[in-house]
N, CA, C and O atoms as CSV, one atom per row, in Angstrom:
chain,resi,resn,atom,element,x,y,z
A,1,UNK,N,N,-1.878,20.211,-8.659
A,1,UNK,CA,C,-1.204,20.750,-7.514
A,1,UNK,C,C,-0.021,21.575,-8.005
A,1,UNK,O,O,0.891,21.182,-8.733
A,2,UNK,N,N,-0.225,23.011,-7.382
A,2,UNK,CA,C,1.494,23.638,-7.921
A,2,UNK,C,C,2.078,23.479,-6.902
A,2,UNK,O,O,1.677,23.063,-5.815
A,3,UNK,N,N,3.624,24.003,-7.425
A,3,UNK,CA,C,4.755,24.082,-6.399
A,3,UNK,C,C,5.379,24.840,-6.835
A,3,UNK,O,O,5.463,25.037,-8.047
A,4,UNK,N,N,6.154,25.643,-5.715
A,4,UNK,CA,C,6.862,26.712,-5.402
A,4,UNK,C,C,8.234,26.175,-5.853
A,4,UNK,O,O,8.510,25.072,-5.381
A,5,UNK,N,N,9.157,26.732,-6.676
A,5,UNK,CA,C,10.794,26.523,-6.995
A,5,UNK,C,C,11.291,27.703,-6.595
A,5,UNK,O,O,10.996,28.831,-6.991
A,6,UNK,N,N,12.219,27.298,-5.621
A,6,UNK,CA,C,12.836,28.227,-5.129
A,6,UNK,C,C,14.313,27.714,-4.973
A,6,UNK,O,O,15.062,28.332,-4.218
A,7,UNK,N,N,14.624,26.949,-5.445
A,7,UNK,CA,C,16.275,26.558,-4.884
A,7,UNK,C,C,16.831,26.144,-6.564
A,7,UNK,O,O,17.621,25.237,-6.827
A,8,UNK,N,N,16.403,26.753,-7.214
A,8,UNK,CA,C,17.087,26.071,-8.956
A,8,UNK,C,C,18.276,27.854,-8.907
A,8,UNK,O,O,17.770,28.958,-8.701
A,9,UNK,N,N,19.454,27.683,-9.094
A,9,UNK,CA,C,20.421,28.095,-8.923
A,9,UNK,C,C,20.514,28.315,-10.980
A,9,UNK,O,O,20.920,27.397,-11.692
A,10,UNK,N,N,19.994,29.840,-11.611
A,10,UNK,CA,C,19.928,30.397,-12.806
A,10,UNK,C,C,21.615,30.493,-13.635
A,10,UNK,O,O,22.009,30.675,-14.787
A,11,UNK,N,N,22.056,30.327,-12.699
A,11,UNK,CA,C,23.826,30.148,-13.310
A,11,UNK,C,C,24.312,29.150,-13.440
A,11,UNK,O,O,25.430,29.097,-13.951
A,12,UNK,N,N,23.771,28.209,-13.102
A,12,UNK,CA,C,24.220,26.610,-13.212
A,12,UNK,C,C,24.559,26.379,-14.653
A,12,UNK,O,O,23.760,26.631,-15.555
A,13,UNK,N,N,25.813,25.874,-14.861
A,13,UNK,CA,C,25.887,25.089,-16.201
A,13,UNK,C,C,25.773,23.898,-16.486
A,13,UNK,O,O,25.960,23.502,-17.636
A,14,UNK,N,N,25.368,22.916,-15.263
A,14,UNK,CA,C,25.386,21.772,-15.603
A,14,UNK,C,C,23.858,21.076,-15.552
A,14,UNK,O,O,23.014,21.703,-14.912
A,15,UNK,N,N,23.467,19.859,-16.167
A,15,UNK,CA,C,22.041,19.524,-15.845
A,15,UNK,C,C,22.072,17.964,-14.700
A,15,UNK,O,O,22.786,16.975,-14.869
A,16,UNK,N,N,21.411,18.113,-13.962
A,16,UNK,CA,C,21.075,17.017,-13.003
A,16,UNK,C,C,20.949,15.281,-14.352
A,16,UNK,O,O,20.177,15.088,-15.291
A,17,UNK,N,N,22.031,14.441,-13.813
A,17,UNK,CA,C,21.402,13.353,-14.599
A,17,UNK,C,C,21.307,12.120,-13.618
A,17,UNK,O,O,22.247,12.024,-12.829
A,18,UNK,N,N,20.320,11.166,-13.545
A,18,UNK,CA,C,20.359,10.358,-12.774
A,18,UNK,C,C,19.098,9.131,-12.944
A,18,UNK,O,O,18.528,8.933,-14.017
A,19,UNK,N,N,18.898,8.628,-12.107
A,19,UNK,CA,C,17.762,7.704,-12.060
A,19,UNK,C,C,16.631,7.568,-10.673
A,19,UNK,O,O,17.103,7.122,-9.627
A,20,UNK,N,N,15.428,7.889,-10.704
A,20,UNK,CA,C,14.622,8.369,-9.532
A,20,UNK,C,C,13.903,7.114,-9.422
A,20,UNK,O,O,14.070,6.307,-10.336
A,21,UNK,N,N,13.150,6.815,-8.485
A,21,UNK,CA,C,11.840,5.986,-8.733
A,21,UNK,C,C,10.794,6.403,-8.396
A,21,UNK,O,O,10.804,6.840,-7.246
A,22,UNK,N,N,9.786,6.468,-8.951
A,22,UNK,CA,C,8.434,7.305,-8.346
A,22,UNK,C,C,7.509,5.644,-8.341
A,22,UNK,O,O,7.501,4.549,-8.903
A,23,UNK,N,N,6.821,6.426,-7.289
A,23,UNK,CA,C,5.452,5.361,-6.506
A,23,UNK,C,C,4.135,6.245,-6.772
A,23,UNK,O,O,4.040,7.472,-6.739
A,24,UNK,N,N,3.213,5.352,-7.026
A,24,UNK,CA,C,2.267,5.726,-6.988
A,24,UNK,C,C,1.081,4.595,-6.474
A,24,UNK,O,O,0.783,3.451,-6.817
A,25,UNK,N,N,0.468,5.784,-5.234
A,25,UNK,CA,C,-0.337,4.978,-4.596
A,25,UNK,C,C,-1.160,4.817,-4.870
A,25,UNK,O,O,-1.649,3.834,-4.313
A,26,UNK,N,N,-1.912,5.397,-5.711
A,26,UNK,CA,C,-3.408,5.524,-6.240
A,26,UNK,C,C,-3.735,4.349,-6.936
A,26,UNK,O,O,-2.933,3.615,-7.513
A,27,UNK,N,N,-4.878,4.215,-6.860
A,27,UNK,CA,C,-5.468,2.917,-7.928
A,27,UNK,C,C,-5.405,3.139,-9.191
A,27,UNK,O,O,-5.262,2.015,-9.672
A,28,UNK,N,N,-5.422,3.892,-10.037
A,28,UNK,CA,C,-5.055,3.824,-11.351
A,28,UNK,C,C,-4.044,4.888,-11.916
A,28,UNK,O,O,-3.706,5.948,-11.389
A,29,UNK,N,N,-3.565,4.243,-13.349
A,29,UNK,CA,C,-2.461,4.654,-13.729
A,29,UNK,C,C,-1.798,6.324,-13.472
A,29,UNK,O,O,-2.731,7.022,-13.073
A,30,UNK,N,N,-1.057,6.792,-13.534
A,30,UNK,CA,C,-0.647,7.917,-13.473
A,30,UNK,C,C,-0.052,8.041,-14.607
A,30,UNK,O,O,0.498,6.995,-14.952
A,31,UNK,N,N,0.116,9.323,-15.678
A,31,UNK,CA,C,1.022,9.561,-16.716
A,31,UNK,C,C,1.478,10.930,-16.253
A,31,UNK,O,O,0.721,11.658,-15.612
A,32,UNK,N,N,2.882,11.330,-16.618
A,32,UNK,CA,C,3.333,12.376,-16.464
A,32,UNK,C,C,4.086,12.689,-18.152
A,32,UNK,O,O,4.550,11.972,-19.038
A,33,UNK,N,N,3.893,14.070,-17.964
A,33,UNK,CA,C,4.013,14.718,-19.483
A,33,UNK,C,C,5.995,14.866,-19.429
A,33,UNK,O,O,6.611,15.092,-18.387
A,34,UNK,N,N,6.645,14.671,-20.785
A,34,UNK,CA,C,7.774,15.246,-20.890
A,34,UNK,C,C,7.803,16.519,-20.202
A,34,UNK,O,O,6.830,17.272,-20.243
A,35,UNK,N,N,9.318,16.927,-19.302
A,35,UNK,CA,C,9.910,17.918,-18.601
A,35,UNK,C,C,9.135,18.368,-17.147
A,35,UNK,O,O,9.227,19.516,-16.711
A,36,UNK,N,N,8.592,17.616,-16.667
A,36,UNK,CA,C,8.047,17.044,-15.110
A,36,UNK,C,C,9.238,17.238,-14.362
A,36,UNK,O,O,10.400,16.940,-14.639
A,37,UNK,N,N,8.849,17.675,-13.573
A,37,UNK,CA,C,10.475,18.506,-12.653
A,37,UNK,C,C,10.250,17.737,-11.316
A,37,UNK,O,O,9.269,18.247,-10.775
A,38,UNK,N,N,10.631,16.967,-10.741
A,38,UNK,CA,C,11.489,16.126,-9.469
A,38,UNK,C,C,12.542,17.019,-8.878
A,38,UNK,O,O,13.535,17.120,-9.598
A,39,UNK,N,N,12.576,17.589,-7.926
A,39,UNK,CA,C,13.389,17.813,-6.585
A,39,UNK,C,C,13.789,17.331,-5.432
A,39,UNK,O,O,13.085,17.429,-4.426
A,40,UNK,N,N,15.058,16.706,-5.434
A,40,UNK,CA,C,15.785,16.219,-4.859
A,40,UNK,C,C,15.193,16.778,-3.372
A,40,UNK,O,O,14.304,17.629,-3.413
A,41,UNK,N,N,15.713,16.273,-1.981
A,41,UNK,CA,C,16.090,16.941,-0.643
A,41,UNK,C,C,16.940,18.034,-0.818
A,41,UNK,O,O,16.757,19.068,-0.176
A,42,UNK,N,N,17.843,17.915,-1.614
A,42,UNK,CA,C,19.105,18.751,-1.407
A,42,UNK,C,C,19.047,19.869,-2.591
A,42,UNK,O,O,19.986,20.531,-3.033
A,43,UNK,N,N,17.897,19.887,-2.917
A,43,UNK,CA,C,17.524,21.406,-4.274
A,43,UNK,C,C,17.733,20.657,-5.710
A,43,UNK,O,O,16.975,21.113,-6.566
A,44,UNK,N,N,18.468,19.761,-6.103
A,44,UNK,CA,C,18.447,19.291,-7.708
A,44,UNK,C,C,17.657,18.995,-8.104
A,44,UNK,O,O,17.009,18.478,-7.194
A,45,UNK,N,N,17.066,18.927,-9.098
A,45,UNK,CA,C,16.279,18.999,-9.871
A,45,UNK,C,C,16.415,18.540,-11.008
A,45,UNK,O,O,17.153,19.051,-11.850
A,46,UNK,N,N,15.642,17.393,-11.213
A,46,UNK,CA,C,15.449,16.513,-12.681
A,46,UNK,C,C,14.076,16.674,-13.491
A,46,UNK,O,O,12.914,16.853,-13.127
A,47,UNK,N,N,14.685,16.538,-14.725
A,47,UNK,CA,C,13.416,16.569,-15.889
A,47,UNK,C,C,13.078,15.578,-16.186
A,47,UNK,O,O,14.101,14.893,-16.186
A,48,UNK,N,N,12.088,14.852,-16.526
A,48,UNK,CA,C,11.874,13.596,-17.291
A,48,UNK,C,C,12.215,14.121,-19.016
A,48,UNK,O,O,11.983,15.296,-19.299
A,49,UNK,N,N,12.732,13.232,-20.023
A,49,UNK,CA,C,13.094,12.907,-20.985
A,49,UNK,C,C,11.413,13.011,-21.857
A,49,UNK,O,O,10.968,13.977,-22.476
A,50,UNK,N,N,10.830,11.809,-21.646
A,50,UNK,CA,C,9.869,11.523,-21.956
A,50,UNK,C,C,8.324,11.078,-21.321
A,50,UNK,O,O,8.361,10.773,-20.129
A,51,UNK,N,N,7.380,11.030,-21.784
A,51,UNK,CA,C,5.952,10.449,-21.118
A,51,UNK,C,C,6.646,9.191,-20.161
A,51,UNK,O,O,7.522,8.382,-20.465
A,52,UNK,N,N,5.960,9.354,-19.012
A,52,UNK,CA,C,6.067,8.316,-17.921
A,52,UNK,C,C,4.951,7.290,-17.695
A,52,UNK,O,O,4.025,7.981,-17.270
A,53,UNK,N,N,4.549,6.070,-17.746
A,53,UNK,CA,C,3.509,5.789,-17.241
A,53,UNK,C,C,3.764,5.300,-15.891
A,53,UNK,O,O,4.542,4.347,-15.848
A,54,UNK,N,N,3.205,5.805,-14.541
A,54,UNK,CA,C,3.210,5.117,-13.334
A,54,UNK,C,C,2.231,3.979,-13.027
A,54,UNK,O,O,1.113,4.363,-12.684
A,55,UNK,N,N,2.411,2.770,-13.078
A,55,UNK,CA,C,1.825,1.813,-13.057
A,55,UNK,C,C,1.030,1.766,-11.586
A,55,UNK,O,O,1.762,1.778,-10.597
A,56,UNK,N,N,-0.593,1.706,-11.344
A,56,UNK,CA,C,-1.065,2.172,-10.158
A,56,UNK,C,C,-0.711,0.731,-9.101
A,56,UNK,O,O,-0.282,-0.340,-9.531
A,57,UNK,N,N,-0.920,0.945,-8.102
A,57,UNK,CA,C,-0.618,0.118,-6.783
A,57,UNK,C,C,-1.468,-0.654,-6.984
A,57,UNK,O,O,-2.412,-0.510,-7.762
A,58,UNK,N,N,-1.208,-1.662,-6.235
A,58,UNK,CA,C,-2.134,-3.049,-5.979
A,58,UNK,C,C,-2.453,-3.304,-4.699
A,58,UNK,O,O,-2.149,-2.451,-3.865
A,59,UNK,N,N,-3.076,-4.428,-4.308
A,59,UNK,CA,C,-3.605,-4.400,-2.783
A,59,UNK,C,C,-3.598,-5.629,-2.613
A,59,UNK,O,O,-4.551,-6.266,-3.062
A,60,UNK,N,N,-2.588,-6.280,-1.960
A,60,UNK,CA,C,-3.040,-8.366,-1.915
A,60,UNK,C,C,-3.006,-7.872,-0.455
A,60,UNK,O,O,-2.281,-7.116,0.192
A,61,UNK,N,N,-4.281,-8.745,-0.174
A,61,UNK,CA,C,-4.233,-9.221,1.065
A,61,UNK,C,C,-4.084,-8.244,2.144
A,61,UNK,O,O,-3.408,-8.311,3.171
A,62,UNK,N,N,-5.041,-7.096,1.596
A,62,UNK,CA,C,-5.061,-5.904,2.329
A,62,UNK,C,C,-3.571,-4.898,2.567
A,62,UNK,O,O,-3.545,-3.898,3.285
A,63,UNK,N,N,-2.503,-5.386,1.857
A,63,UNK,CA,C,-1.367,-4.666,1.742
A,63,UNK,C,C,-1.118,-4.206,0.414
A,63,UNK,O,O,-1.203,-4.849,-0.632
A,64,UNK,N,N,-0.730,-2.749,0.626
A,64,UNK,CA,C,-0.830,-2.648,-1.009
A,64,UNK,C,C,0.607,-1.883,-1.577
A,64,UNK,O,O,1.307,-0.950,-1.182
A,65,UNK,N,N,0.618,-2.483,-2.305
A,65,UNK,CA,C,1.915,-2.930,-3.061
A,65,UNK,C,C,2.120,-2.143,-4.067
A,65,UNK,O,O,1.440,-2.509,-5.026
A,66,UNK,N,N,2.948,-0.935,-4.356
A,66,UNK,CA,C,3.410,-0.259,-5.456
A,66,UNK,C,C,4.425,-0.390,-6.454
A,66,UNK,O,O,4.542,0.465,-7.332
């Protein structure tokens, strides 16, 4: 899937640092590659550091649990 960046501000000197949590609903694992770009609501924008593994969701009892 692509996406459109349109709100990364080319004069910025500073870099977004923080801590996100990503979900993943799917049944099996998800990996995301170093420098995976996350956008905030409000236009910021984070890189991942390194490989991510998203650990896939579970389902007890017909509720499923990420």
């Amino acid at each position: 899937m692509k996406f459109q960046l349109e709100t990364v501000d080319p004069n910025s000197t500073t870099n977004a640092r923080g801590i996100i949590t990503i979900y993943n609903e799917l049944p099996s694992e998800q990996a995301l590659k170093p420098q995976t770009r996350f956008i905030t609501l409000d236009g910021i924008v984070f890189r991942s550091l390194n490989w991510i593994a998203v650990p896939p969701a579970r389902t007890i009892n017909g509720i499923t649990e990420m």
